[in-house]
C-alpha positions as CSV (number, residue, x, y, z in Angstrom):
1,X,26.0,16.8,21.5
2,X,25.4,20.4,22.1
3,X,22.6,20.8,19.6
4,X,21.1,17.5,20.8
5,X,20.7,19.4,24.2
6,X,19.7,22.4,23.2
7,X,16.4,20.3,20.9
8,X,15.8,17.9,24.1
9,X,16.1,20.5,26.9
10,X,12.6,22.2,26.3
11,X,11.2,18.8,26.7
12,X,12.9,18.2,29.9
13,X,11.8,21.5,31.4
14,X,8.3,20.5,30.5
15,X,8.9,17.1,32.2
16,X,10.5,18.8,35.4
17,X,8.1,21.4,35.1
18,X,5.0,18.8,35.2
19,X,6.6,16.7,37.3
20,X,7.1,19.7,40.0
21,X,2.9,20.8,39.6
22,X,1.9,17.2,39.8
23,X,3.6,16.7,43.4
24,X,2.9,20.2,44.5
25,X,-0.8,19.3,43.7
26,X,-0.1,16.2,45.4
27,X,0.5,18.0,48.4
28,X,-2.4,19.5,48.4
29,X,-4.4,16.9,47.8
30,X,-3.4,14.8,50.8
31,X,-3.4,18.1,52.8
32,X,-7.2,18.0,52.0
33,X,-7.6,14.1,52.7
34,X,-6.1,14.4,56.1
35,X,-8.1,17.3,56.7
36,X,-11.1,15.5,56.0
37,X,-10.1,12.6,58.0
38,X,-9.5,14.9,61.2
39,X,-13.0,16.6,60.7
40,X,-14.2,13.0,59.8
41,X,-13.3,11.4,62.9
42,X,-13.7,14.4,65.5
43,X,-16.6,16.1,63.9
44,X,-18.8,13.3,62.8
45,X,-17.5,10.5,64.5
46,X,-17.5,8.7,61.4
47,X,-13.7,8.1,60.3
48,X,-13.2,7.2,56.6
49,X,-10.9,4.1,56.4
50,X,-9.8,5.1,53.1
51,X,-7.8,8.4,53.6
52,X,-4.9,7.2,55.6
53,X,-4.1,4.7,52.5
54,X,-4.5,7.1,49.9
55,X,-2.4,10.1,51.4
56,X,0.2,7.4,51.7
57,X,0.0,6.9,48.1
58,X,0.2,10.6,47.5
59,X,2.6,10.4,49.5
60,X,5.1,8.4,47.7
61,X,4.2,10.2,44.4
62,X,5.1,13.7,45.4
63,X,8.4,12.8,47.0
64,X,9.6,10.7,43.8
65,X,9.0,13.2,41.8
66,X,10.1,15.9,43.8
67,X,13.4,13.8,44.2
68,X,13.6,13.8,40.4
69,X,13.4,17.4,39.7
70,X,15.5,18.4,42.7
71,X,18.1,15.8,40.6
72,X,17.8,18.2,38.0
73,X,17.6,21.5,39.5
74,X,21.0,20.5,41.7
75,X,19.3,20.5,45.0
76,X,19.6,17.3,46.5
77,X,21.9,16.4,49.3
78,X,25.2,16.9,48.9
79,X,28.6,17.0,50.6
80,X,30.1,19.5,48.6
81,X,33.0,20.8,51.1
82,X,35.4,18.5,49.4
83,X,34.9,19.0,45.7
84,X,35.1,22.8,46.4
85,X,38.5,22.3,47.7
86,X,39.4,20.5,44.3
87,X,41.1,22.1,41.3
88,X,38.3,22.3,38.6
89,X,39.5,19.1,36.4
90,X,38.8,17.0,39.5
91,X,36.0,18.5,40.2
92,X,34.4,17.7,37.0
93,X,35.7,13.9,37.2
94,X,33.7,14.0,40.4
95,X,30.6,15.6,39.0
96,X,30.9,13.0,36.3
97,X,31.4,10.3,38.8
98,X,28.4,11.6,41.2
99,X,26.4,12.1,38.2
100,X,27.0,8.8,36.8
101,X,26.2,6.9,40.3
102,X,22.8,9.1,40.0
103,X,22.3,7.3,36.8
104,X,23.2,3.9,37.7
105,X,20.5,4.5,41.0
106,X,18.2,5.7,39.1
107,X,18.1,3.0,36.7
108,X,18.2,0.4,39.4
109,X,15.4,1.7,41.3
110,X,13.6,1.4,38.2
111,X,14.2,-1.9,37.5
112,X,13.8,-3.5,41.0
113,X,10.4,-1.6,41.5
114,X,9.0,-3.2,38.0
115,X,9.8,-6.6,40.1
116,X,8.7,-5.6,43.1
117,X,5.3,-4.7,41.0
118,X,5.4,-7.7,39.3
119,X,5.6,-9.8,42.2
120,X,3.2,-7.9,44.4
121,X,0.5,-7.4,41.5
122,X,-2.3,-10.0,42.3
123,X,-2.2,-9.0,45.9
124,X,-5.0,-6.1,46.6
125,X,-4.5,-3.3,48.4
126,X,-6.6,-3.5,51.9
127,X,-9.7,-0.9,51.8
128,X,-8.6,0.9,48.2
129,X,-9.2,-2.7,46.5
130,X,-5.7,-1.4,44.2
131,X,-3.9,-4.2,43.0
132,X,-0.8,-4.1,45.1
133,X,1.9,-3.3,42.6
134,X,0.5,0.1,42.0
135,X,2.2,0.9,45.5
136,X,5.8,0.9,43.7
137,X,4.7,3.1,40.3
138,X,6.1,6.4,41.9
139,X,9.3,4.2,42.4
140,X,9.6,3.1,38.6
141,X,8.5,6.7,37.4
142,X,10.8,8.2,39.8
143,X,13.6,5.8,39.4
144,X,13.2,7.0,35.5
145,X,12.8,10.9,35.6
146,X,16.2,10.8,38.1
147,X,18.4,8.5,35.8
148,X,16.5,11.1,32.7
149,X,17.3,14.2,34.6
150,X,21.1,13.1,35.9
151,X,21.6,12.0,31.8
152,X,21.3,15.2,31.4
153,X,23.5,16.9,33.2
154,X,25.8,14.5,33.0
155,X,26.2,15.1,29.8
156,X,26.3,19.4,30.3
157,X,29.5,18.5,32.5
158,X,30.8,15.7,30.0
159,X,30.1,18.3,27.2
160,X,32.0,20.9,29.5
161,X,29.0,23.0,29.0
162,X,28.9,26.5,30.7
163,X,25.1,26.4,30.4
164,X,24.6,23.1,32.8
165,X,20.8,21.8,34.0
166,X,21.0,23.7,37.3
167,X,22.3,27.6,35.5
168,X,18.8,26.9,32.7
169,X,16.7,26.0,35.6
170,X,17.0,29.4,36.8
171,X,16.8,31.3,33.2
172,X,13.4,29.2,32.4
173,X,11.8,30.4,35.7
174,X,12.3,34.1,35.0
C-alpha cells in the first residue's frame, strides 16, 4: 500500500493543486463579473442580465473544489477537542471513522447530483440558455475529488503512515 501511495500521490497533488488554481481563478473571475455588473448598472445604466447567473455558477465551482482540497489539506471544520483528549489508538479509529464518513459523503453527493442532472437536464437555464443540469456539475466533481482526496488519507491513517496527506501538503509547497 505504501508504494501504491507514494506512485498516486504526485498525481493527487497535481489534482489538488489544479483544483486549488481553478477556484482561485474562479474567484477572480466573478470578482470581475460583479464588478462589471456594478459599473454596468451605475455607470451606463445598462445592467447585463447575465452576470448575476454566471457568478452564481462560479460560485458553486470554486467552493466545491475548494471544499475538496481543504479535505485533503486537513482544513475543513472540525471538532477536534475530543479526539485530542483520546489515547492515540482511538484517535486513529476516529480518524478512520471521520475519514470513512468523508468517503461515504463524498460518494453520495456524487451520485444524487448525477440524478439531480439527469432530472433537471432538458430544463434551460433562464438568460444563460444552459441546459439546467450543468447547475449540479461542481456537485458531482466536487462530490468526487472529496471521496478521492479522503481515500487518500484514509488510507495514510489505515496504513499508520507518519507521512499522512496533510504533513506532504506542506513539504510539496516548499
Amino acid at each position: 500500500m505504501s508504494h501504491f501511495m507514494q506512485t498516486v500521490r504526485p498525481t493527487l497533488a497535481w489534482l489538488s493543486r489544479a483544483s486549488l488554481y481553478t477556484a482561485g481563478a474562479g474567484i477572480v473571475a466573478m470578482t470581475a463579473i460583479v464588478g462589471w455588473q456594478v459599473f454596468a448598472r451605475y455607470m451606463l445604466n445598462d445592467t447585463p442580465s447575465w452576470a448575476e447567473p454566471l457568478s452564481l455558477r462560479l460560485m458553486s465551482w470554486f467552493i466545491m473544489l475548494g471544499a475538496a482540497v481543504g479535505v485533503r489539506e486537513s482544513v475543513h471544520l472540525g471538532l477536534d477537542f475530543v479526539r485530542h483528549a483520546a489515547s492515540p489508538a482511538i484517535q486513529r479509529i476516529m480518524d478512520l471513522i471521520g475519514l470513512g464518513l468523508i468517503i461515504l459523503f463524498g460518494l453520495a453527493m456524487t451520485f444524487y447530483s448525477v440524478k439531480l442532472a439527469a432530472g433537471t437536464w432538458t430544463a434551460t437555464i433562464p438568460v444563460l440558455g444552459w441546459p439546467g443540469g450543468v447547475d449540479f456539475f461542481p456537485m458531482i466533481i466536487g462530490g468526487l475529488l472529496i471521496s478521492l482526496f479522503a481515500a487518500e488519507r484514509f488510507a495514510d491513517v489505515a496504513a499508520g503512515s507518519q507521512a499522512v496527506a496533510a504533513n506532504v501538503i506542506v513539504q510539496e509547497a516548499a
